[in-house]
C-alpha positions, 0 to 999 in steps of 0.5 A, spaced: 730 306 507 722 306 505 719 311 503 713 309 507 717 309 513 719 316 512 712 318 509 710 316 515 715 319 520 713 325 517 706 324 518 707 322 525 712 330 526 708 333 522 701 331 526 705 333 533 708 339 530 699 341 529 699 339 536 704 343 539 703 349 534 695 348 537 696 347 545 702 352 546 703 357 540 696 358 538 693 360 544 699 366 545 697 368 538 689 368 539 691 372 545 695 377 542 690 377 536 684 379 542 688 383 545 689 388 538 682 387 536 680 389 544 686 395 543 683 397 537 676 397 538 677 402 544 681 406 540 675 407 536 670 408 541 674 412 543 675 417 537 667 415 536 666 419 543 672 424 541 668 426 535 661 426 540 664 430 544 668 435 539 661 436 535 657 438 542 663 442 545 662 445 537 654 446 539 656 449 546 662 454 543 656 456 538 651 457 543 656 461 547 658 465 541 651 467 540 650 470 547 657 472 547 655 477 541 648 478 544 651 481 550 655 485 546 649 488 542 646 489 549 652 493 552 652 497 545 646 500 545 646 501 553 652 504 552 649 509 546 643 510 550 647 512 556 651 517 551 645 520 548 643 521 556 650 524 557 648 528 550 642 530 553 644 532 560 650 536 557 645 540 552 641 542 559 646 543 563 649 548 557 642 551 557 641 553 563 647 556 564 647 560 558 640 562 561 644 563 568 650 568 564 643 571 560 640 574 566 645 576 570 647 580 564 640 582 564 641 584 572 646 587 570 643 591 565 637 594 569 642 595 575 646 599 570 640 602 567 638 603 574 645 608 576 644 612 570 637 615 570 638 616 578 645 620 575 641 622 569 636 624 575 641 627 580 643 631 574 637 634 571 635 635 578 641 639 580 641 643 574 633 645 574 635 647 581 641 652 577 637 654 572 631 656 578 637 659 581 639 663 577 633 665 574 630 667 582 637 670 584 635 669 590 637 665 596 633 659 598 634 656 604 637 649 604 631 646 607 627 648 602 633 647 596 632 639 600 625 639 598 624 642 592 631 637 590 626 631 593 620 633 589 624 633 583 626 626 583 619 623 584 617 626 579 623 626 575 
């Protein structure tokens, strides 16, 4: 055998093995290669636009949070000035009805004070009347005794 017919019988395989490798498996491996780079450029995009959408719902949950917190400011001083309302309505109503229970009491008083000079009255007058009685010893007629018993207590 020749060294040169092997050389280039091996050059001659080797050239359709290029050949082959060029027209059939290259192509399949380029479009797998494509295919990867396609796959693995849209999983970037993909987390690029995940973070954007991360960041601007961070802002919106921030935004919300701030008027969520604003809200409970507004409902907490509504609900302390309702409080120091109802405060203050109780403190009136209490007021007015110790002014009421007052003057009832007050009525009360000078229509007990009333009863008791008009007894005190009936009384002095009754006694003025025995003690005249006695003194005059004499009857006196009963219209007489209504009169003088009237007159005593306008005076009286």
């Amino acid at each position: 055998m020749n060294i040169t017919a092997t050389i280039i019988g091996q050059v001659v395989w080797f050239g359709l093995f290029v050949w082959f490798v060029m027209k059939i498996v290259w192509p399949a491996l380029d479009r797998m290669i494509e295919t990867r780079q396609k796959t693995i450029a849209d999983g970037l995009a993909a987390a690029e636009k995940g973070k954007q959408a991360l960041e601007l719902s961070s802002k919106q949950a921030e935004s919300e949070l701030a008027a969520a917190r604003e809200r409970v400011g507004e409902l907490i001083a509504s609900a302390e000035t309702r409080d120091s309302q109802m405060l203050e309505e109780a403190k009136a109503a209490a007021r007015a009805e110790a002014d009421r229970i007052v003057a009832a009491a007050q009525a009360d008083i000078e229509q007990q004070i009333a009863r008791a000079k008009e007894m005190l009255r009936e009384q002095v007058s009754a006694l003025a009347v025995a003690g005249a009685e006695k003194i005059l010893r004499r009857e006196v007629d009963m219209k007489a005794h209504a009169e003088l018993l009237v007159q005593l207590k306008r005076e009286i």
